[in-house]
N, C-alpha and C positions, 0 to 999 in steps of 0.2 A: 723755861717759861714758854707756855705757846704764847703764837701771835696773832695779831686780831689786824686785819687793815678793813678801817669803814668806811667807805665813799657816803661824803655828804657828813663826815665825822663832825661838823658844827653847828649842824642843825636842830631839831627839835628830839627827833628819834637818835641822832647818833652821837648825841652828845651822852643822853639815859644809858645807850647801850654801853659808850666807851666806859663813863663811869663805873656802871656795872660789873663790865669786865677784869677794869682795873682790880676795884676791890678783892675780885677772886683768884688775882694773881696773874692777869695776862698783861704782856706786854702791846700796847694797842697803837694802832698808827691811824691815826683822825685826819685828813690833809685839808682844807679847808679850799678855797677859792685859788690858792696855788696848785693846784690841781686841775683842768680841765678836764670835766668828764667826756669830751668829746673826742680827744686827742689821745692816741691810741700809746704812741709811746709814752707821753707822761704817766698813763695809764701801768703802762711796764714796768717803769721805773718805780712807781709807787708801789707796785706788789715787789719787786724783788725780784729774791728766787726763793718766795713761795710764802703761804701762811697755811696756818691750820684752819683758820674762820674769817673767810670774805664775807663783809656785809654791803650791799649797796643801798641806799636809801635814795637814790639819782636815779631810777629803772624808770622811765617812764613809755617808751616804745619797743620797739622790734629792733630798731637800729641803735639803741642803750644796751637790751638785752643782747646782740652779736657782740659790741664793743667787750662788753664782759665775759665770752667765754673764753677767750685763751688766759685771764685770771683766774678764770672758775678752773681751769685746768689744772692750775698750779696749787689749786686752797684743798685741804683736805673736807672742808664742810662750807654751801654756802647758802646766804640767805638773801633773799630778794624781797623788799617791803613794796607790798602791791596792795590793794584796796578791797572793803567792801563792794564798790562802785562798778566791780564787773556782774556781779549777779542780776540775774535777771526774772522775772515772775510770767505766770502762765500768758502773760497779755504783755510781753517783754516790756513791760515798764522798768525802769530802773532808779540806784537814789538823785540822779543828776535828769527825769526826765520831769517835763511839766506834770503829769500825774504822780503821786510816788506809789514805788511798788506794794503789794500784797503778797505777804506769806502768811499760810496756816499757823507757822509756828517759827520758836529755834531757824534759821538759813546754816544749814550744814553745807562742808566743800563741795556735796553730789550736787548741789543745785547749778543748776543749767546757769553759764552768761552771757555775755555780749558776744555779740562775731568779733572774732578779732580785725582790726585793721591799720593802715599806715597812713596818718594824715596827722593834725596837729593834736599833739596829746594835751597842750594847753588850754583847752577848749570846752565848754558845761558837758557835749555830744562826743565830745573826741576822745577824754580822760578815758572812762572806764573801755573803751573797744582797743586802744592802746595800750594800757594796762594788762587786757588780754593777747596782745600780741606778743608784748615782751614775757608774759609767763607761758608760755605756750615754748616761743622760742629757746628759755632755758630749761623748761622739763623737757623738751622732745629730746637735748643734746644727751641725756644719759649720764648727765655728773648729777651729784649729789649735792642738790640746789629745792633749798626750803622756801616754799613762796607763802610769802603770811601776807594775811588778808586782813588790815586793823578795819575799826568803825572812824565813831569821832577823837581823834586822836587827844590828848589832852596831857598837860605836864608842867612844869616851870621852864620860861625861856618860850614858850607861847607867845608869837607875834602877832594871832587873831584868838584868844582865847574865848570861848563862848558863854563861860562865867560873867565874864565882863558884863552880861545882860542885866542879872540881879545882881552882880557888885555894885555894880554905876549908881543903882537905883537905891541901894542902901544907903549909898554914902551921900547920896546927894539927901537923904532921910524921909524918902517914902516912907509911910503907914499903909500901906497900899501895894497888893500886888496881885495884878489881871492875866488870867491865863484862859486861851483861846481851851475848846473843848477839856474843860476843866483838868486842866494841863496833864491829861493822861497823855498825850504825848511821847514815844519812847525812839531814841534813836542811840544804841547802845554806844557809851563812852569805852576807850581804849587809853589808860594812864602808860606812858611812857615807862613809867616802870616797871608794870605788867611787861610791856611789850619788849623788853631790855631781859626779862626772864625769860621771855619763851626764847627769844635770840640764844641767849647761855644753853637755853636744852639743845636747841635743832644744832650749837656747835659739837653737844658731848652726842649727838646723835647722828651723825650725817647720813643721808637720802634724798629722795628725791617725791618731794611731798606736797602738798598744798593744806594749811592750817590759818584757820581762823583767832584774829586774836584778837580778845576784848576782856573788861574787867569780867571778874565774879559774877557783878552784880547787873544787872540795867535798870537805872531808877529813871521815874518819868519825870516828867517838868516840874508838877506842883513836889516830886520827893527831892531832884536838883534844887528846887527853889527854900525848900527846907533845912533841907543840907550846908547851903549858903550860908544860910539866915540865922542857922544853929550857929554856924562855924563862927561869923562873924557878931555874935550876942546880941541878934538884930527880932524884933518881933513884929509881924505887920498884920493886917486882914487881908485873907484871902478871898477875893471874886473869881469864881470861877464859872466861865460863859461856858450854855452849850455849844457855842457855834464859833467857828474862827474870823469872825470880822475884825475882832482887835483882841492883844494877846499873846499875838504868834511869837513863840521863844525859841530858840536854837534848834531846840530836841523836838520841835513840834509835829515832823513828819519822818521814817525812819526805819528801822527794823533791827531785828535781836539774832547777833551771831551767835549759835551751837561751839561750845569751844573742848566739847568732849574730845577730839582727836589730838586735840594739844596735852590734856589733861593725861591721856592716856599713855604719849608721851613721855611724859615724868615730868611737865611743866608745874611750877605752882606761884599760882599767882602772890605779889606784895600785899596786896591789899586789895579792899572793895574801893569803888569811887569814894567814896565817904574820906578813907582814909588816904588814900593816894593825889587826892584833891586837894589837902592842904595846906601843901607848899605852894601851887599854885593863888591861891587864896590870897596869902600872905604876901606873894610878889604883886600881886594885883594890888592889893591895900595899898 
């Protein structure tokens, strides 16, 4: 059987991925809060001596991504979950700055990001330049370490899901639903599930890579607000404003990741949001 150890294996992402991997026959070690990712021998101890597929879902600096390379040493493939939030557009705007960015199209991995830097990765300014330090840090080392880039991440076991905007409003029994710039809106979702399959390819793949992951699909607000409303056999009137005064829903401001490189890969996604959304649905309900 290979082995799978995932840092952060209780979380949102690592719980989709262990299951995943379970089902295809790995043996997987998830260590949850007995764990300190900070701590360099628990760290040792938890890998062994050795796995075929390190995942960390914990990378958020320069000084997470060092912690992890003498593991990364020992794993035949690894993967590092990093963000949309490092790209950056021709007037370095980004998704965490007061303006949000502008792209032509698709954000492929060639787009330019943030400068990388070391300061509090917890922070709206600090996230994505962080983010680029630790991915920087693990491709420069030469192992074969997959850094995926999700959007809005989304799944079951979601402790801020963004659903929650038109669920609340269903069940409380609106007839009624307002969306700022007629909820065209796009800020591409990423289902855990998806994101649990590209993890399985970059293990049967190992290199040293950077890919994009998000659904199929990217539906905008008023098609999310539809989608809900389908799922949960709800029917309302739609108002939809030109202008963003009142409205503003989750996906409202955003942009659409390119995920041909994953594709090309040999990835293939579970589903579109539509379908990978309604587990979550149902746990919300």
């Amino acid at each position: 059987m290979p082995r799978a150890l995932i840092l952060g294996g209780t979380g949102l992402i690592g719980r989709a991925a262990a299951k995943r991997l379970r089902a295809a026959g790995w043996t997987v070690d998830a260590p949850g809060r007995d764990v300190d990712r900070t701590d360099q021998e628990a760290l040792a101890a938890a890998m062994g001596d050795g796995a075929d597929l390190l995942v960390d879902c914990l990378c958020y600096s320069a000084a997470d991504a060092r912690l992890l390379l003498p593991l990364a040493r020992r794993a035949t493939s690894t993967v590092m979950i990093s963000a949309k939030a490092v790209y950056v557009d021709s007037r370095g705007r980004h998704a965490n700055s007061p303006e949000p960015p502008r792209f032509d199209g698709p954000v492929t991995e060639d787009q330019p990001t943030l400068e990388p830097e070391e300061s509090d990765p917890f922070t709206r300014e600090g996230y994505g330049p962080n983010k680029v330090a630790a991915e920087r840090t693990l491709l420069d080392s030469g192992l074969p370490v997959t850094v995926l880039r999700p959007s809005k991440v989304h799944g079951p076991g979601n402790k801020r899901p963004l659903e929650r905007y038109f669920v609340e409003r269903i069940l409380a029994g609106h007839r009624v639903v307002v969306l700022a710039s007629r909820g065209e809106g796009v800020d591409h979702p990423t289902a855990t599930a998806n994101l649990a399959a590209l993890i399985e390819t970059a293990a049967h793949h190992p290199g040293a890579r950077v890919l994009n992951a998000a659904d199929p699909d990217a539906p905008n607000g008023l098609e999310i607000s539809r989608i809900i409303a389908a799922s949960l056999d709800w029917s309302w009137h739609e108002i939809l404003l030109d202008h963003a005064e009142a409205g503003l829903h989750p996906w409202h401001r955003g942009f659409v990741l390119d995920t041909s490189a994953a594709l090309a890969l040999g990835y293939r996604p579970v589903g579109d949001y539509a379908f990978t959304v309604q587990e979550s649905l149902r746990e919300l309900v």
